[in-house]
C-alpha positions, 0 to 999 in steps of 0.5 A: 157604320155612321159615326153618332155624335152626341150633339147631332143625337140632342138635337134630333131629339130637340129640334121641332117638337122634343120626343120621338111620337106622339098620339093622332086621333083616327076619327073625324073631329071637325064639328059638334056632331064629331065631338059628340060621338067622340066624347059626351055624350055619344061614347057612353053607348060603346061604354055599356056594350064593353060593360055587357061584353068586355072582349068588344074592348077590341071592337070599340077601342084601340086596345088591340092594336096598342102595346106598352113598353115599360121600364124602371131604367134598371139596365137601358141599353149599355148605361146600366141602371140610370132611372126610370125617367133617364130611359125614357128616349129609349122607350120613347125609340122603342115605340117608333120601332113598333110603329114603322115596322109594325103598324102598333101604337105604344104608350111609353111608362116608366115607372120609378120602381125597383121593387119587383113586386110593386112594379108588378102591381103597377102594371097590373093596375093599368094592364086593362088599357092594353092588347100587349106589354112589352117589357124592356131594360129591366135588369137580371135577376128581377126580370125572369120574375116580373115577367113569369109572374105578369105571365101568370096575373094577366090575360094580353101577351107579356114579352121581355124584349131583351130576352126573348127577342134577341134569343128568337132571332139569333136561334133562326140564326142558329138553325141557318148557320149550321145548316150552311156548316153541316152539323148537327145541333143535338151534337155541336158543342156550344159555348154561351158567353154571359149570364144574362137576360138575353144568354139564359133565353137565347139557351133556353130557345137553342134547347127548344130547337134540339140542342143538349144540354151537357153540349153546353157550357155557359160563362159569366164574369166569374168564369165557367158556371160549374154546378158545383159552384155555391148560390146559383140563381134558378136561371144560371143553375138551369146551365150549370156543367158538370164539368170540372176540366173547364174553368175560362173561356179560352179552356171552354172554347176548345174544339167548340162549334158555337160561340154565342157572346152576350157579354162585352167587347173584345173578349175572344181572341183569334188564338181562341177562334183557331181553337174551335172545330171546323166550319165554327159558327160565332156568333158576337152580339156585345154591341157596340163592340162585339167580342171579336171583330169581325175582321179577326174573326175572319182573319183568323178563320176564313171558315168562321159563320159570323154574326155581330149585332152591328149593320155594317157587317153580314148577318146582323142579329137584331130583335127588330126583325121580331119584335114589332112581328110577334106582337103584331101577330099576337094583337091580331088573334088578341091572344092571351098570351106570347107563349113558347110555340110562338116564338118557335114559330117566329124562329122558324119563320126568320130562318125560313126567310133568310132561303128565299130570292132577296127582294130588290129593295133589300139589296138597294138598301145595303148596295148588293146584288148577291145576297142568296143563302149561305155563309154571308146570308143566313139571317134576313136583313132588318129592312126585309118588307117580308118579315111582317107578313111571314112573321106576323102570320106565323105567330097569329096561327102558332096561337091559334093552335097553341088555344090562347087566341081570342079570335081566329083568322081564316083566310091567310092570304087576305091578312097577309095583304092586310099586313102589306097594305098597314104599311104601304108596301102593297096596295088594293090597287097594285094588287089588282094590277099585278093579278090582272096582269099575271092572268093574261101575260104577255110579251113585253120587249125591254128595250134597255135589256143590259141596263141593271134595273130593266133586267131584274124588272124583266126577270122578277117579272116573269117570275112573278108570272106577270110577262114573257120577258124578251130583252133588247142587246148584246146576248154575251153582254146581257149574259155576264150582266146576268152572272154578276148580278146572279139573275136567271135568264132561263127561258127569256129571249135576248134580241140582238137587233144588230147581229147578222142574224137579224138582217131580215127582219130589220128589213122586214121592219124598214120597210114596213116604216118606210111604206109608212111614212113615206109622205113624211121622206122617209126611204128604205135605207133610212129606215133600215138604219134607223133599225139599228136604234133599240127604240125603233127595232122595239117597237116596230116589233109591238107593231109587226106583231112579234111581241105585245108590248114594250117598255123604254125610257131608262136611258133615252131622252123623252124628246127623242123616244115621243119622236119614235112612237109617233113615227113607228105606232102612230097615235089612235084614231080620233086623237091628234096628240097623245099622253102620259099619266101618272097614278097617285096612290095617297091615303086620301085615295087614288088620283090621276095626273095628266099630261105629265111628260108629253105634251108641253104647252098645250092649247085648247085643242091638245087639252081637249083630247088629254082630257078624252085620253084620261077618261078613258084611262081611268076607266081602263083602271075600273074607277069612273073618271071625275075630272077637274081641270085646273088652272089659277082662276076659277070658271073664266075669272081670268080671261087670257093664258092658260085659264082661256085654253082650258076654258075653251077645252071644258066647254068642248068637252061639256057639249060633246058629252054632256054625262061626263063628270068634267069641269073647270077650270078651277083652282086644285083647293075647290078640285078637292074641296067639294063642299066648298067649290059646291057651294060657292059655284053650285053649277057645277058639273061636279056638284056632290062628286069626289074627283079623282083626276086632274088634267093640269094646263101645261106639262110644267103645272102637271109634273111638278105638282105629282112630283111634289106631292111624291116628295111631300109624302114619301109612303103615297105609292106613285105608278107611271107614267102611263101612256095614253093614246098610241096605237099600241102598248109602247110604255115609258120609265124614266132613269129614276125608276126603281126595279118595282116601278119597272114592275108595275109599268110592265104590268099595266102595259101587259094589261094594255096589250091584252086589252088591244087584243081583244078590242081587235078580236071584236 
């Protein structure tokens, strides 16, 4: 676990603007006529359709997808009660949550009160402003009625974060962790260490999932709550045993399946651990000192389920895998309220996730390959990219049918795409990429089939019914790859193109090569040795027909792999050179980038066909090219280098074929900004068009400036390169592809080979 210091934690909340968030307008607000519909006098018009129909509040305002976290600093984290104002870094951290994971703008208020019932009154006086309240380090007792009363009085959902977040996460945890251990929750035996906020809820969930109450024995810092004991809040009196042979943890503990710590560090000990039943199941979320160590815990008993609330160990209960969920889920019926179905719901949903194949970028994030369910892995992680959908989806239709939601959601599969695309993790574009691709899959050969990332891209992508995978190496080496990373290769074809078996078609594809190329010297015993190489066998397969597609590049140098296809596929008919293109996927829209990778110094003959190439690819993509090619001056101000050459090019271009949109060259700023380029250059081929391609002068301008612009915005979605102009679907990757890019180029390439052929069914 990262070690925080406490000057590095001041200073990231101080340096650049103090604070963690802060509010952006989502509608324009550049002129008059913008302020005028934002305020007076166009926003009175809203104002009266409110006063006629309040619930179009959600129509016209943000009400539905805002949420306030509320304290009164009476129990922030582990500090205890340090103010209303002292906590607000807390409440401040909780809003960056609600954001990052869940799409939902917050309002932190901390209010200076401790008196249970005028903070009620406080937030009931501001709760018109909300879709949702989300409560926080308020402190036991005052918290179960500030909650159960706000419950009552308001009509938005109203959560208690410790409470209930903690308690849903770790009852999906419950559920996991016996399952793997083989009991049953109405039997088990179950040991609640703490009294609080968090132990009563987390209980009172486990009794919901069917465990029984005299099974339960619960302790607070006085020892065994007993029911004989004298004035028990309503909260403790709901667990109190009747027991009367158990007073301390360590005589509770006997013969116990379940410890549940919500107390503080270090109070059970390995000696207590050996003293519970078989196959015991610990959970210790003290944070940041958990009640045992999970190292003694383990060393005790190596049959233990454990959980902590720390990320450096497995299975962490964290209510960040909920929270940000429910309410999204919630807002998006504006329900009335977060009742007990939804978070069953969500409970059922966490565990439910915690069976399914892990998704690549959680292992990447914790630098594992083997996470699958069991003993180490029955919660999700934090990171899961699915827990938004699952999560958020389930809650919405728990309130549907429970009837506190406002409105209903009827088409399940398109909100979850919602859910995916509110946090970039999907977009329209992929989407239609991948479905397109999975309608018509082909066979796409992965030329580095022992490099890790190709062959999980080869596997998910085959399962995800996209292509019929068939991967170049060593059979016994690819299939003890495949053991360690715990990857299926069922029904996947592995080439050797080096066995002895292969000797006939290695000479098959020599041959053809060197019948081929024999202009350019090539003879048959060269050829045959080049068929050694997995590039060459590769994609001289693509080229003889016994696969559609191939994708390389993780590991060979591009100046050998353009050899290579130049060689083996030839560049289409019409073309002289051919390229690659990269798609940027940004918020401002979908760009394309070309040459990124080919061709290095172009003159104005390449830059001619890179541009063909590019409007023929964003077509292939279904949008209608709008092409700006750029250099430093606009429309011949410099009349010598780069802006020369692509001059010469756009006017080759405009002659040959006087209804594409193409013009230059032009600086980026007037590409973009089409009210100013339209202006100070009305001649424009482009006059009035929004461009969506940029075709730069030399592979230096081109490649920096896409990788820039990747780097500058972290969530624009970047697919490529793409190649454009081979006779055949020979794709490229890069050593910086991650198992989705690999993905998503195979797809494309799928799509690329599926078009070819019906091109030459025509």
């Amino acid at each position: 676990m990262v070690k925080i210091t406490k000057e590095a934690a001041l200073e990231y909340h101080e340096t650049g603007r103090p604070g963690k968030i802060e509010v952006k307008p989502t509608k324009p607000y550049h002129t008059q006529t913008d302020l005028s519909l934002a305020y007076s006098p166009g926003v009175a018009y809203p104002c009266l359709e409110i006063q006629k129909n309040p619930d179009d509040v959600y129509k016209y305002t943000d009400k539905g997808n805002l949420v306030a976290v509320i304290s009164n600093g009476t129990a922030v984290l582990g500090l205890g009660d340090i103010g209303a104002m002292s906590g607000k870094p807390v409440m401040e951290g909780k809003g960056l949550l609600f954001k990052i994971y869940g799409g939902i703008d917050v309002f932190d208020i901390e209010v200076d009160e401790k008196d249970p019932e005028k903070f009620c009154e406080a937030v009931e006086k501001i709760a018109p402003t909300f879709g949702g309240i989300n409560l926080e380090d308020i402190k036991a007792p005052e918290c179960f009625y500030i909650e159960e009363r706000l419950k009552k009085t308001l009509d938005i959902p109203v959560m208690h974060d410790d409470q209930h977040g903690t308690a849903i996460v770790s009852a999906a945890g419950l559920k996991n962790a016996l399952e793997v251990a083989g009991k049953d929750i109405a039997k088990v035996r179950i040991v609640v260490n703490g009294a609080g906020a968090a132990a009563i809820s987390c209980t009172k969930l486990y009794v919901a999932l069917g465990a029984r109450k005299e099974n339960i024995v619960m302790l607070d810092s006085k020892g065994v709550i007993t029911s004989d004991r004298p004035n028990l809040t309503p909260q403790k009196a709901l667990f109190a045993t009747d027991r009367r042979d158990v007073h301390t943890l360590a005589e509770a503990i006997v013969g116990a399946d379940v410890f549940v710590g919500l107390s503080k560090g270090n109070v059970l000990t390995q000696d207590m651990v050996r003293r519970m039943n078989e196959n015991p199941v610990v959970f210790a979320l003290a944070n940041p000192v958990p009640e045992i160590s999970y190292e003694d815990a383990m060393a005790a008993r190596p049959d233990v389920l454990m959980s902590t609330g720390r990320s450096d160990y497995p299975n962490q209960i964290n209510n960040v895998m909920v929270f940000p969920y429910i309410f999204r889920g919630a807002l998006d019926v504006h329900a009335k309220a977060i009742n007990e179905e939804m978070k069953l719901a969500a409970v059922e949903a966490v565990a439910e996730l915690a069976k399914q194949p892990v998704p690549d970028i959680v292992n990447e994030v914790y630098h594992v390959n083997d996470l699958q369910f069991g003993s180490k892995y029955f919660i999700p992680k934090p990171v899961d990219p699915r827990l938004i959908t699952e999560v958020s989806a389930a809650v919405a239709q728990a309130a549907i049918e429970s009837g506190v939601a406002r409105t209903c959601i009827t088409n399940w599969k398109e909100y979850k795409e919602h859910l995916r695309q509110l946090l970039g993790q999907e977009t329209k574009l992929t989407r239609t990429i991948h479905a397109t691709a999975a309608m018509h899959p082909q066979r796409v050969v992965f030329a580095e089939g022992g490099h890790p990332t190709m062959m999980k891209a080869a596997v998910q992508a085959k399962q995800e019914g996209i292509c019929q995978p068939i991967l170049l190496g060593n059979v016994d080496r690819l299939h003890r790859l495949a053991t360690r990373l715990k990857l299926d290769l069922t029904d996947i074809e592995i080439v050797d193109m080096r066995a002895d078996k292969e000797q006939g078609r290695r000479a098959t594809y020599a041959k053809h090569l060197a019948e081929k190329r024999a202009r350019q010297g090539y003879t048959f015993e060269e050829a045959y040795d080049k068929m050694y190489e997995r590039n060459y066998f590769g994609m001289s397969m693509v080229e003889k027909g016994d696969a559609d597609a191939f994708i390389t590049g993780l590991y060979t140098k591009y100046s050998n792999t353009i050899k290579v296809a130049k060689e083996v596929i030839g560049i289409r008919k019409g073309f002289n050179t051919f390229g690659t293109m990269h798609i940027l996927n940004t918020k401002r829209g979908v760009y394309f980038i070309a040459d990124t990778l080919i061709n290095r110094h172009p003159d104005e003959n390449v830059l001619y066909d890179i541009a063909r190439l590019s409007a023929h690819s964003v077509k292939f993509f279904n949008e209608e090219p709008v092409i700006a090619m750029v250099s430093y001056s606009n429309f011949g101000t410099d009349e010598i280098g780069s802006p020369a050459k692509v001059h010469a090019a756009v006017e080759q271009l405009q002659n040959e074929f006087p209804d594409l949109a193409i013009d230059g060259e032009m600086q980026v700023n007037f590409a973009f900004n089409k009210e100013l380029r339209d202006s100070k250059y009305p001649f424009t081929r482009l006059k009035g068009k929004d461009v969506n391609t940029l075709v730069f002068p030399n592979m230096s301008s081109a490649n920096g400036s896409y990788k820039l612009l990747q780097a500058l915005d972290p969530d624009a979605e970047i697919i490529g390169p793409i190649q454009m102009g081979l006779n055949k679907p020979i794709h490229f990757t890069d050593f910086e592809s991650s198992v989705r890019d690999v993905i998503n180029i195979t797809a494309v390439a799928v799509i690329d080979a599926y078009v070819d052929k019906l091109k030459n069914k025509m």
